[in-house]
C-alpha positions as CSV (number, residue, x, y, z in Angstrom):
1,X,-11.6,21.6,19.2
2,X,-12.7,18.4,17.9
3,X,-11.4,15.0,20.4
4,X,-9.1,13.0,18.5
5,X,-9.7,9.2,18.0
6,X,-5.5,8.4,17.9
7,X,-3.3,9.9,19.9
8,X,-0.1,7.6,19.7
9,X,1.8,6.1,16.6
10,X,3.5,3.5,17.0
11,X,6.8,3.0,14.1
12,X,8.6,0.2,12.9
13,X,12.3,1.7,11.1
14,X,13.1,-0.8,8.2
15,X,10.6,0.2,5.4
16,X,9.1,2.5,7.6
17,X,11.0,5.1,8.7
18,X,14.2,4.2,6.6
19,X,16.2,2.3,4.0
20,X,19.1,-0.4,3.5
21,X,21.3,1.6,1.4
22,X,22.2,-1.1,0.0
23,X,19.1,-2.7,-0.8
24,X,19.4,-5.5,1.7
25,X,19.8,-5.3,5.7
26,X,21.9,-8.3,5.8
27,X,23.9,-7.4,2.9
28,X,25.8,-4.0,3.5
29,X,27.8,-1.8,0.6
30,X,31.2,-3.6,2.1
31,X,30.0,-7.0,1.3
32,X,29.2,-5.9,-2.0
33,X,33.0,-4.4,-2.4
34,X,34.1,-7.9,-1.5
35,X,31.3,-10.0,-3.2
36,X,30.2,-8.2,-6.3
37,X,26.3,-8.5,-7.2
38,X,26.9,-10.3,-10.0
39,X,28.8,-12.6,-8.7
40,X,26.9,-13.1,-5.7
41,X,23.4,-13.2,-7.7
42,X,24.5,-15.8,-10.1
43,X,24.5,-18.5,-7.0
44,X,21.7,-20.4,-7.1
45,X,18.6,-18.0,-5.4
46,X,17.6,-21.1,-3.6
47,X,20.9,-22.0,-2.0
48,X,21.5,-18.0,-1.1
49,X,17.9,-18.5,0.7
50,X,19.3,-21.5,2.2
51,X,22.5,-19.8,3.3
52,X,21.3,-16.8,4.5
53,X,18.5,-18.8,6.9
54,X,21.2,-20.9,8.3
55,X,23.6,-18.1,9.4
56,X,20.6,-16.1,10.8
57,X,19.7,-19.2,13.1
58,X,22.2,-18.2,15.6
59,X,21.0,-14.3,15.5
60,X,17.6,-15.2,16.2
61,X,17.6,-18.1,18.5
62,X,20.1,-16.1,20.8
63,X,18.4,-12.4,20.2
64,X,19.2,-10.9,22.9
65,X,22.6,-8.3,22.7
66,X,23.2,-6.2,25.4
67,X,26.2,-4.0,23.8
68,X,27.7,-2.8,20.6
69,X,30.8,-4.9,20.7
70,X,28.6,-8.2,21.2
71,X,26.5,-6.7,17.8
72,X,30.0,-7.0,15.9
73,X,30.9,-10.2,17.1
74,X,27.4,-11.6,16.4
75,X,28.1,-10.2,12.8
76,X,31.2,-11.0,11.8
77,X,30.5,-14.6,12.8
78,X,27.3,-14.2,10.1
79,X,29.0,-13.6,7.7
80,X,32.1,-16.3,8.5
81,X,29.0,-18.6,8.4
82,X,27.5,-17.4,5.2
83,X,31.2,-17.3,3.9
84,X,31.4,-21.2,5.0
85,X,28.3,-22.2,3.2
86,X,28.4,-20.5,-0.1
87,X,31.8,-20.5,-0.6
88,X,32.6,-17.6,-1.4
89,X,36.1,-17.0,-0.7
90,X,36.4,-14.5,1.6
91,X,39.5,-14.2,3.9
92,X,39.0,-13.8,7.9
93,X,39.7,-10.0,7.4
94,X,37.8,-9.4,4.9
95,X,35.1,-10.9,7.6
96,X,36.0,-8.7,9.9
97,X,35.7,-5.7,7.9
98,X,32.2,-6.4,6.7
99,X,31.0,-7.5,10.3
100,X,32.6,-4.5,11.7
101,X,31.4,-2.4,9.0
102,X,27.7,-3.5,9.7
103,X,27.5,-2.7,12.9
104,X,29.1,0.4,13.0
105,X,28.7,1.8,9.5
106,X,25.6,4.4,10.1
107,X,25.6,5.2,6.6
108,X,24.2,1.6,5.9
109,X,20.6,3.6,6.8
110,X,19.0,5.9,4.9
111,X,15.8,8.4,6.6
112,X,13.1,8.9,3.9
113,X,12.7,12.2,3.4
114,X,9.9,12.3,5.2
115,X,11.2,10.9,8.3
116,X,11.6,13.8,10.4
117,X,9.5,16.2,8.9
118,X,6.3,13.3,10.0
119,X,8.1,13.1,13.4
120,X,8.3,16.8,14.2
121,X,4.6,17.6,13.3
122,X,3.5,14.6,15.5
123,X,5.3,16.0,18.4
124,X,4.2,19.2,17.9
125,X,0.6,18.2,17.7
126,X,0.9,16.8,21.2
127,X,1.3,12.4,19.9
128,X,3.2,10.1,22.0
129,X,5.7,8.3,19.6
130,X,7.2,5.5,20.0
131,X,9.0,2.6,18.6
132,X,8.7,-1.2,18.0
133,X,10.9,-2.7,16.2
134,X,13.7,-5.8,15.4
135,X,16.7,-4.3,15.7
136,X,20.5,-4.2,17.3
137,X,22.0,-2.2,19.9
138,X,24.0,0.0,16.9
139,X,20.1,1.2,16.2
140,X,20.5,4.1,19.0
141,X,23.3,5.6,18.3
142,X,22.3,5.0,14.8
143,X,18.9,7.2,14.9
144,X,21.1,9.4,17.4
145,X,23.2,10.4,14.2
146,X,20.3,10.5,12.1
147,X,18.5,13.0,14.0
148,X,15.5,10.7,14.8
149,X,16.1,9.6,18.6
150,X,14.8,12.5,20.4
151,X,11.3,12.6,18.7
152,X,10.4,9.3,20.0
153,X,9.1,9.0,23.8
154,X,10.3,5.5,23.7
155,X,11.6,2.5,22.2
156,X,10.7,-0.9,22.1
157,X,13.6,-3.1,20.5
158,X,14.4,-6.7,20.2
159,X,17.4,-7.2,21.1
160,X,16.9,-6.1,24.9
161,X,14.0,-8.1,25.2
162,X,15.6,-11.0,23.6
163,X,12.8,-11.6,21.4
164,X,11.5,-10.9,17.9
165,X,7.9,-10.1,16.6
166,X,5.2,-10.8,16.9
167,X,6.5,-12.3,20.1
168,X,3.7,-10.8,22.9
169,X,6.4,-8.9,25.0
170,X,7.2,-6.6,21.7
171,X,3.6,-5.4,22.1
172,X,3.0,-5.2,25.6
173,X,5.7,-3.7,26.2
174,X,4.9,-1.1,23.8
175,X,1.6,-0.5,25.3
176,X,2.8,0.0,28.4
177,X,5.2,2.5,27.7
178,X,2.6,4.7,25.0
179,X,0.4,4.8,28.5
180,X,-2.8,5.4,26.0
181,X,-5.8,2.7,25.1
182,X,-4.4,0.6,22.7
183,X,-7.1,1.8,20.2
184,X,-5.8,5.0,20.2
185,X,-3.3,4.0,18.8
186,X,-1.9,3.2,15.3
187,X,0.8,0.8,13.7
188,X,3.1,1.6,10.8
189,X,4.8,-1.6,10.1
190,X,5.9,-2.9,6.2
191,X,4.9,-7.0,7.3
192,X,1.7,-7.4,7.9
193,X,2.4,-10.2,10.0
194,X,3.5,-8.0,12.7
195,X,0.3,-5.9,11.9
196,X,-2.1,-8.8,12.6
197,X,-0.6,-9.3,16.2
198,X,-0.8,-5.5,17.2
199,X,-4.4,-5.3,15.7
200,X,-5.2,-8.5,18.6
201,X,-4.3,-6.4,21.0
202,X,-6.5,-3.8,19.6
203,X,-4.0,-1.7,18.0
204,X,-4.7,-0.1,14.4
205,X,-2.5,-1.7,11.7
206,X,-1.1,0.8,8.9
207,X,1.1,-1.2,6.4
208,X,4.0,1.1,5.1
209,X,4.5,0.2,1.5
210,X,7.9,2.2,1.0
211,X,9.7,-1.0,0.0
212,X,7.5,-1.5,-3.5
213,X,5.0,1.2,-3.5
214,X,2.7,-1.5,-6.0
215,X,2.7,-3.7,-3.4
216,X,-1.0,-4.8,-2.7
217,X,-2.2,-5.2,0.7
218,X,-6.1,-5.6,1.2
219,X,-6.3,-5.8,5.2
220,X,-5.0,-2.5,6.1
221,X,-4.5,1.0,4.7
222,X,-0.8,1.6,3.3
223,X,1.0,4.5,3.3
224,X,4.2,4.9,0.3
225,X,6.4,7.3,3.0
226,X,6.4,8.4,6.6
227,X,4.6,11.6,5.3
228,X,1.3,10.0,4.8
229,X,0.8,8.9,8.0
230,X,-0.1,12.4,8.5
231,X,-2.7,12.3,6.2
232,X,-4.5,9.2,7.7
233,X,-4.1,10.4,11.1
234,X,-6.3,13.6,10.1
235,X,-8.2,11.1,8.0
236,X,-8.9,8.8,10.8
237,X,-9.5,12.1,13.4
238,X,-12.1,13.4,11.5
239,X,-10.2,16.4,9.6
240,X,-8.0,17.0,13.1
241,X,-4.8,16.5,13.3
C-alpha cells in the first residue's frame, strides 16, 4: 500500500465540526427568549459591535477557566455587562438564566451531520485526531454528550492554557501531543487567521467554509462539511486514504 503524505487532522469545533444553534455563540436561544431578534437587531449594529467587544474584554484578557462553575460565573457577568451597556432591560435573574443556560445548555451545539461519520472513518483508517480550539471547560462534557469526545486522541483548548489563537502555545502544544511531523499534518479551521499561524509551523491549512458555503478564500482549499475532509485527505494522499 501506497505511504500516506498526512497522517493527523487537526479540528477546530465552531464552524468546523458544529453549529450555534442559534446562529451566534455569544448569543444563545435563552437570550433570544428574553431579548427578541427584532428587538435586539434594531440597536444600532455598531453599538451592538461595541457592546459585545467591551463585555468580551474580561473573557479574553482573563482566558483561563479551570471549572464549569467559574464558566457560569464568567457568563452571567457577560451578559450583566452587555445588559449595562445596551440597555436592554434585563432583570438579575433573567441574567442568571441566560449565563447559566450558556454554559450548561448542550443543546446550544449542533454536530453537522457529518461530524461523526468523518471522525469514525479517520480512526478507523489508523489518523491521530486531535483538537485545537477556543473554547470553555462546558466543551468536554459537551462533545461527551454529543458523541464526539472519544474519537479525538487529544485536545488542545484555550481556556487551560489561558490563551487564545494564534497564540504559539495553541500550536505547539498541539504538535506535541499529534507526536507526528507537523507537515503531516492538516488544519480544518473556519478563520484563516488561525490557518496562517499553523501553516508557520509547517502545518497544512484547510479552511472549513460551513458557516457561508459562498464564502471565498483563495489561500487554502475549503471544505463546506466535516465530510469533505475525507475527500482531500485521499486527495492530498494520492487516491489513499
Amino acid at each position: 500500500m501506497r505511504e500516506r503524505l498526512i497522517n493527523g487532522v487537526f479540528f477546530d469545533l465552531g464552524w468546523t465540526l458544529e453549529r450555534p444553534a442559534s446562529g451566534s455563540w455569544m448569543l444563545t436561544n435563552r437570550f433570544f427568549d428574553y431579548v427578541p431578534r427584532d428587538v435586539f437587531n434594531a440597536i444600532d449594529e455598531t453599538l451592538r459591535k461595541e457592546a459585545m467587544a467591551h463585555a468580551c474584554r474580561p473573557l479574553e484578557e482573563h482566558h483561563y477557566t479551570p471549572t464549569l462553575e467559574e464558566e457560569d460565573r464568567k457568563f452571567i457577568q457577560y451578559f450583566r455587562d452587555l445588559n449595562a451597556f445596551l440597555k436592554l432591560g434585563l432583570s438579575e435573574e433573567q441574567i442568571f438564566d441566560i449565563g447559566h443556560d450558556h454554559t450548561y445548555n448542550f443543546s446550544n451545539y449542533i454536530l453537522f451531520d457529518s461530524t461523526i461519520p468523518t471522525l469514525k472513518t479517520l480512526k478507523e483508517h489508523g489518523y491521530r485526531v486531535g483538537v485545537i480550539s477556543d473554547t470553555w471547560p462546558s466543551t468536554v462534557p459537551q462533545q461527551k454528550e454529543a458523541g464526539t469526545y472519544d474519537y479525538y486522541d487529544f485536545l488542545v483548548l484555550s481556556f487551560e492554557l489561558g490563551v487564545l489563537k494564534p497564540n504559539p502555545r495553541m500550536y505547539e502544544t498541539a504538535l506535541e501531543y499529534m507526536g507526528l511531523p507537523a507537515e503531516q499534518t492538516i488544519y480544518v479551521d473556519d478563520l484563516t487567521m488561525s490557518l496562517d499561524k499553523a501553516q508557520t509551523y509547517g502545518i497544512h491549512g484547510v479552511c472549513s467554509i460551513a458557516d457561508d458555503p459562498s464564502r471565498i478564500v483563495t489561500n487554502y482549499p475549503c471544505v463546506r462539511h466535516p465530510g469533505e475532509v475525507l475527500d482531500l485527505l485521499k486527495e492530498m494522499n494520492g487516491g489513499v486514504l
